[in-house]
N, C-alpha and C positions, 0 to 999 in steps of 0.2 A: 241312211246309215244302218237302221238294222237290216234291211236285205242284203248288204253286204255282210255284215256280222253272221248273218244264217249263211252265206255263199261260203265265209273261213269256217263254218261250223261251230262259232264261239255260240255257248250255251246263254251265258250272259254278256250284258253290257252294262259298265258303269257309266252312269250319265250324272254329270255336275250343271250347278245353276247356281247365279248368286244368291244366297239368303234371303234378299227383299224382292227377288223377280218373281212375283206372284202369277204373270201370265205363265213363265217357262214352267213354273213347278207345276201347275193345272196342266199345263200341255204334255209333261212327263208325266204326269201321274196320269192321264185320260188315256195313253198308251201304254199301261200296265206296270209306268214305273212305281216300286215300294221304297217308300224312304229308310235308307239305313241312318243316317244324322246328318248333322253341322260338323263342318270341319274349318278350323282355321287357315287360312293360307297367306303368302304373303299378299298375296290381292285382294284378302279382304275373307270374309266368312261364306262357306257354299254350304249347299245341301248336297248333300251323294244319294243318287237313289240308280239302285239294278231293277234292270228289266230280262224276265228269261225269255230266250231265243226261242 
């Protein structure tokens, strides 16, 4: 997904994960993602974290 994201020229990507998925948030964070917060949603509470392209 980000080699496409570099292909449309988007500088960043926001990537979500649920709050208690500890593999995904390692796996974004070990590709540069930075966590901006928690957000609530109706599915439940995420983390939002951008990665720059």
């Amino acid at each position: 997904m980000l080699d496409e994201a570099r292909v449309l020229g988007l500088d960043r990507v926001l990537i979500i994960c649920e709050a208690d998925n500890v593999a995904s948030a390692k796996t974004i964070e070990r590709h540069g993602g930075l966590l901006e917060g928690f957000r609530d949603t109706e599915l439940g509470t995420v983390r939002r974290y951008w990665i720059k392209n």
